[in-house]
C-alpha positions in Angstrom: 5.6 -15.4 1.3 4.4 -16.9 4.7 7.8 -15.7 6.3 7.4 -12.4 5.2 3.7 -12.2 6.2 5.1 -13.4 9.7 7.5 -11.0 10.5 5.4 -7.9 9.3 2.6 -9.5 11.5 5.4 -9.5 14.5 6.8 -5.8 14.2 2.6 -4.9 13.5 2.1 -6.4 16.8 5.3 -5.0 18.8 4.2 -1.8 17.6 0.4 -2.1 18.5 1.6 -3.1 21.8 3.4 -0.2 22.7 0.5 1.9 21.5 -2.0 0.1 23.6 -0.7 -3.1 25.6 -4.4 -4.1 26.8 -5.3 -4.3 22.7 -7.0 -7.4 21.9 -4.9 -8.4 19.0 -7.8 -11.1 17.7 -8.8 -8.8 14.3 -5.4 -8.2 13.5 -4.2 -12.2 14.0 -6.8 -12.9 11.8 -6.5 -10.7 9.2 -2.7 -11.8 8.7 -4.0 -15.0 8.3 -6.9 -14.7 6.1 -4.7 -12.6 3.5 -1.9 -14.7 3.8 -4.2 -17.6 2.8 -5.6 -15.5 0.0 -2.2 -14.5 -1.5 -1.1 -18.1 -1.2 -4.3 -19.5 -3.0 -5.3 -21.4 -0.2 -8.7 -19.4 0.5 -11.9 -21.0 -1.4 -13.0 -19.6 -4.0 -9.8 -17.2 -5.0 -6.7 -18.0 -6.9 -3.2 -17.0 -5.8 -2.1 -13.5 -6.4 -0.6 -12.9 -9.6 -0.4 -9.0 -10.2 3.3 -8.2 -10.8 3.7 -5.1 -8.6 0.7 -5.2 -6.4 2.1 -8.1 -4.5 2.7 -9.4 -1.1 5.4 -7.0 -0.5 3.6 -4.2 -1.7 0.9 -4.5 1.0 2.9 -5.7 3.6 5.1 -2.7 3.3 1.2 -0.7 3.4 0.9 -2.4 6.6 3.5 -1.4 8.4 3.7 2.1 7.3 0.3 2.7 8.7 1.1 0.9 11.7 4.4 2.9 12.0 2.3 6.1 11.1 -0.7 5.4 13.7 2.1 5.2 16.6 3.6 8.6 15.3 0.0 9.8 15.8 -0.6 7.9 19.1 3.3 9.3 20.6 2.0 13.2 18.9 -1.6 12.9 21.3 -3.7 11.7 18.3 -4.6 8.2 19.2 -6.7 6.1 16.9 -8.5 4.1 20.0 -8.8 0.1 19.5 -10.9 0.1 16.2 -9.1 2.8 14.9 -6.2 1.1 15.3 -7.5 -2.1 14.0 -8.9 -0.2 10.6 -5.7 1.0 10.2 -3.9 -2.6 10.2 -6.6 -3.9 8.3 -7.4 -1.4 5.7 -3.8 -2.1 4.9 -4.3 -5.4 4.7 -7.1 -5.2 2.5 -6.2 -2.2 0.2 -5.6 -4.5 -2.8 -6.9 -7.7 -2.1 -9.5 -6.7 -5.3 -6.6 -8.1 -7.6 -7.3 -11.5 -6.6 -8.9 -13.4 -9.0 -12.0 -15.6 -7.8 -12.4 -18.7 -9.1 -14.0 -18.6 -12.5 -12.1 -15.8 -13.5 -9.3 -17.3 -15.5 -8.0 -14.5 -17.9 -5.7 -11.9 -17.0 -3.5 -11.5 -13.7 -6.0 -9.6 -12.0 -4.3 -6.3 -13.1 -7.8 -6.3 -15.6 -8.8 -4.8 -12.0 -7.3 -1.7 -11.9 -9.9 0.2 -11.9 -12.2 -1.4 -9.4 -9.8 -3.2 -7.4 -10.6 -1.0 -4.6 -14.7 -1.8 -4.7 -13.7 -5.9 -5.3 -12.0 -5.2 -1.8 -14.2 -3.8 0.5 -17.0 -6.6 -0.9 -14.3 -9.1 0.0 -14.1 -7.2 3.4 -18.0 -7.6 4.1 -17.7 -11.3 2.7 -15.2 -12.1 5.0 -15.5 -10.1 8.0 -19.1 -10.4 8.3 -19.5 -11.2 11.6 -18.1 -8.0 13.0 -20.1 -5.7 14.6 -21.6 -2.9 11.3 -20.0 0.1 12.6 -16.8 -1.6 12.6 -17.5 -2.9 9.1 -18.9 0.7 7.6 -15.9 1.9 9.4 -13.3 -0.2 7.6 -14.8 0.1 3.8 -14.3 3.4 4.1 -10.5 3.0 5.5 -10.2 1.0 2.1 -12.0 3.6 -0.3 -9.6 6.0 1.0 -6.7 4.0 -1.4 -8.7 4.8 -4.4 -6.8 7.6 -5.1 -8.6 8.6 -8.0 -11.7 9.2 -5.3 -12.1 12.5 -4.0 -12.1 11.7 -0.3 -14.8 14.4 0.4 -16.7 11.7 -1.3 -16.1 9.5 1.5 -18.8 10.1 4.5 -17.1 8.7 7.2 -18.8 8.3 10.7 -16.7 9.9 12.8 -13.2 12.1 13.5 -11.3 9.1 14.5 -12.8 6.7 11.4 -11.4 9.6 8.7 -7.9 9.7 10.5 -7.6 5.8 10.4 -8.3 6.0 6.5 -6.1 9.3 6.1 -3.6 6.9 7.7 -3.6 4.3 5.7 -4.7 5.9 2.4 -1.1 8.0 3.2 1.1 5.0 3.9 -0.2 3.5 0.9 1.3 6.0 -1.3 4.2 6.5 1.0 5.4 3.3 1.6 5.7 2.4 -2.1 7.3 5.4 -3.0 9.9 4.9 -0.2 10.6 1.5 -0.9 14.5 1.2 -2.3 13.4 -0.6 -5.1 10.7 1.7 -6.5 12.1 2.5 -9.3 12.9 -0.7 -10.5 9.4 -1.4 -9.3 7.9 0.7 -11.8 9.2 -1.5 -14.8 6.8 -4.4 -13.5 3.9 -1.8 -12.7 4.1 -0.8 -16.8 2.4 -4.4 -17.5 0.0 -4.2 -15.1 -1.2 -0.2 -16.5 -1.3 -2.1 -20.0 -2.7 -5.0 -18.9 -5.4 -2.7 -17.3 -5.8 -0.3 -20.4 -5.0 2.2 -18.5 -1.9 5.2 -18.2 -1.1 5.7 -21.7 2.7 4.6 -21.1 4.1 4.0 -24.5 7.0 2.2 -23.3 9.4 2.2 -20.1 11.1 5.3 -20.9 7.4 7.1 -20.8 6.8 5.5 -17.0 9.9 6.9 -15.9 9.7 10.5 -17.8 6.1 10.8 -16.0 7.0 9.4 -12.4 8.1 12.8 -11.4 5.0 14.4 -12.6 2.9 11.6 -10.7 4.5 12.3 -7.3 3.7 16.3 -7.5 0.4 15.0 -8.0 0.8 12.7 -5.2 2.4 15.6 -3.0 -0.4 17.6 -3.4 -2.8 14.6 -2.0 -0.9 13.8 0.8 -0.6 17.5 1.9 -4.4 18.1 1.2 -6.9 15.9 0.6 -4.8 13.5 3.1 -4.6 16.1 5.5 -0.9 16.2 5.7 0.1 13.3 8.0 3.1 11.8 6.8 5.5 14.3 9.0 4.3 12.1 11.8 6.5 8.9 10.8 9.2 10.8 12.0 8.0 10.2 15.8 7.6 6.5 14.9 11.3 6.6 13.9 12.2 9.0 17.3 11.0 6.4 19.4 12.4 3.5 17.7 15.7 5.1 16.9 16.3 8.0 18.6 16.7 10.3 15.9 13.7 12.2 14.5 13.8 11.8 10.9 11.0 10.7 8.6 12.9 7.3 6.9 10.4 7.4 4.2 10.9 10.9 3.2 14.6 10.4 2.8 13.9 7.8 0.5 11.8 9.0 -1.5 14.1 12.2 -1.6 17.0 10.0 -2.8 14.8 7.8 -5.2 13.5 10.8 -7.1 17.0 12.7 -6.8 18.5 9.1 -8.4 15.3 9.4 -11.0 16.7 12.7 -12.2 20.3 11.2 -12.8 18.4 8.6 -15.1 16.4 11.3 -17.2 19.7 12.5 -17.8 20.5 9.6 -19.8 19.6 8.5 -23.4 16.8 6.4 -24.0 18.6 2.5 -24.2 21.0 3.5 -21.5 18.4 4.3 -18.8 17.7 0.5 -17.6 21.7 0.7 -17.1 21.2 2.4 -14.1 18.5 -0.2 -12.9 20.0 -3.4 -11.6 19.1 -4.1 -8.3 17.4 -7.3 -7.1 17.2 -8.6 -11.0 14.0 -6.1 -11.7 15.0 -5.0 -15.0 16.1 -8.7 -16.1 12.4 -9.6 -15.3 10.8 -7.0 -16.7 12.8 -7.3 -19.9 11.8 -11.2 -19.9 8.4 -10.0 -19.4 8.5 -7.9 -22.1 9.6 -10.7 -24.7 7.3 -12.9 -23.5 
């Protein structure tokens, strides 16, 4: 875990740097390290992270999408400023950190948090970020409401233009990031326990998560292009810049993940996890299963 925390903590940084090479990179350095502690169980009062999907990778891969989507923003004339930036990275950073479990609470992997994972995080935010200046602090909670997805974000009363970009930012690379990620699918298998964990999704079995992922991601469409405000199109300057070619990675695939979802609806049920094998997903999910 502390390797992979390090090297999304040094492309974060290369990429803040070409955004704004006089940024005081203090919040940010400390932020990697406080979360890295927490996730490793070597921050008082918490226990190690222990959700199955909502893991390490999971938010570091939130972390840099929003980073990578902030400098699409900055390279289309939409800078974030210095504590825009550093919400951004942040927010990230914090989105999930409500599955931790605090000492004391011993049941469960944390997934019992589901539903107010988001809350648990933005009072871990004030706990441990207290010494920040308030508007920075107000600013931030909000970044991390803006991953509830369940919120309305007209809920949200942010306190300024650039404050409500920084959480469209990250609320967008949240659900972007995951549902780019080559492995989603397989993903999902390990995200079943933690809906029935949390009592929540009504997923009878595996073939039920899969039949309702493509219904999920028209809902999430419709949030990214509205409530969201549409940003996503912007990683694509991230990618010009870093590759030359002008193409939103993410988007292609997610395109090839949901095209690849269609070929395993095809399928009979008990032939579908045929189709799953990378990275040894659907052998641990099975195991889980059995368990």
């Amino acid at each position: 875990m502390k390797d992979s925390f390090a090297e999304t903590h040094r492309q974060v940084r290369a990429i803040v740097a070409d955004m704004a090479p006089a940024h005081d990179m203090r919040r940010i350095d400390g932020a990697f390290e406080l979360v890295s502690l927490a996730y490793a169980g070597r921050l008082e009062g918490y226990h190690e992270l222990q959700t199955l999907y909502h893991n390490d990778e999971h938010t570091l891969e939130v972390v840099l999408c929003a980073t990578r989507l902030a400098h699409g923003l900055h390279l289309s004339g939409r800078p974030l400023g210095d504590d825009g930036i550093d919400m951004v990275v942040l927010g990230g950073l914090f989105h999930d950190i409500g599955y931790l479990k605090r000492i004391g609470e011993e049941e469960g992997t944390g997934a019992q948090f589901t539903a107010t994972h988001v809350q648990r995080g933005t009072e871990f935010a004030r706990r441990h970020l207290a010494d920040e200046p308030a508007p920075f602090l107000d600013g931030l909670v909000n970044v991390i409401l803006v991953t509830d997805h369940r919120l309305p974000v007209g809920r949200i009363v942010f306190n300024s233009e650039l404050e409500e970009l920084a959480g469209m930012t990250t609320g967008t690379a949240d659900l972007v990031s995951q549902m780019g990620n080559r492995l989603y699918l397989e993903r999902l298998l390990l995200l079943f326990f933690e809906f029935r964990e949390a009592g929540l999704g009504g997923f009878v079995d595996f073939d039920d998560l899969l039949e309702k992922t493509a219904a999920f991601y028209k809902m999430t469409r419709e949030r990214l292009d509205g409530e969201l405000q549409g940003l996503s199109p912007y990683l694509a300057k991230h990618f010009e810049h870093a590759e030359g070619v002008a193409v939103n990675r993410y988007q292609e695939s997610i395109d090839k993940n949901l095209a690849y979802l269609e070929r395993i609806l095809r399928e009979a049920h008990g032939h579908r996890l045929d189709m799953l094998k990378r990275a040894g997903l659907v052998e641990r999910a099975l195991a889980q299963l059995n368990a």
